[in-house]
Residue, then its C-alpha position, 0 to 999 in steps of 0.5 A: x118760602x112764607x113763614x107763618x106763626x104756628x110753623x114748626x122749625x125743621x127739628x136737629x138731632x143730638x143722637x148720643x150726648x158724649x162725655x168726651x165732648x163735656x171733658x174737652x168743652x170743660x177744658x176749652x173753657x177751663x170750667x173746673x165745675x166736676x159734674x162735667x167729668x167726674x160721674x161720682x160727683x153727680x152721683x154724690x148730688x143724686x143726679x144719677x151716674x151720668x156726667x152733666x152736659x155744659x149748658x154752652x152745648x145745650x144752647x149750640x144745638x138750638x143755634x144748629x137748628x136754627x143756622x140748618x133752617x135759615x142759615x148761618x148769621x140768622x140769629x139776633x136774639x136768644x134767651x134760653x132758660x136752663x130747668x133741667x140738665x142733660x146728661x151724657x148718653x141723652x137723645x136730644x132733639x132741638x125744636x122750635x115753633x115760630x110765634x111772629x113774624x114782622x118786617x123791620x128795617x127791611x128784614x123778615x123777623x122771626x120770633x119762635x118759640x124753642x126747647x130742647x126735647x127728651x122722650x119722657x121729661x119736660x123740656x130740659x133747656x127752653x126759651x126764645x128766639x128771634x132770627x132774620x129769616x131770608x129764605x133759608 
């Protein structure tokens, strides 16, 4: 398969975004940050009634994507920026567009642009990646 900048990476779906998964993420990783399981200090700071996702689960949705297109171990580098939360009950899609593509030390690189997508708000987690790319 040839890869090409401007080529969309084959998007992943987070259907429902659960507050059971935030409550055993923030105990796996013994997070005592309440946004991720109590809705009345969201709501206290504003935010709605909605737990907040951990940003550890955000970033697994890109790498899910990623892994779906080019496998598992295809990741050498991401660099995520986090300008808005995700909220428990969200629809989120994982995207991606590829921006390069280089051989280095006999690997197909490949830089790609990716961002989490929520219908009506700007891109809640964005940044950059760059996997090996070896035919997916």
């Amino acid at each position: 398969m040839a890869i090409k900048p401007g080529d969309e990476v084959p998007p992943w779906v987070m259907e429902d975004v659960l507050a059971s998964r935030m409550r055993t993420m923030a105990a796996i990783l013994r997070d005592p940050y309440p946004v991720h399981w109590d809705r009345s200090v969201v709501a206290g700071m504003g935010l709605g009634e909605r737990t907040i996702n951990q940003g550890p689960l955000g970033l697994s949705y890109m790498v899910n994507m990623l892994h779906a297109w080019a496998g598992e171990g295809c990741l050498r580098r991401l660099v995520m920026r986090f300008p808005a939360p995700v909220f428990e009950g969200d629809h989120i899609t994982a995207r991606g567009r590829v921006t390069a593509v280089r051989d280095e030390d006999g690997e197909q690189l490949v830089d790609c642009d990716v961002w989490l997508e929520r219908e009506g708000t700007p891109p809640p987690l964005e940044g950059t990646a760059t996997i090996v790319f070896s035919g997916g």
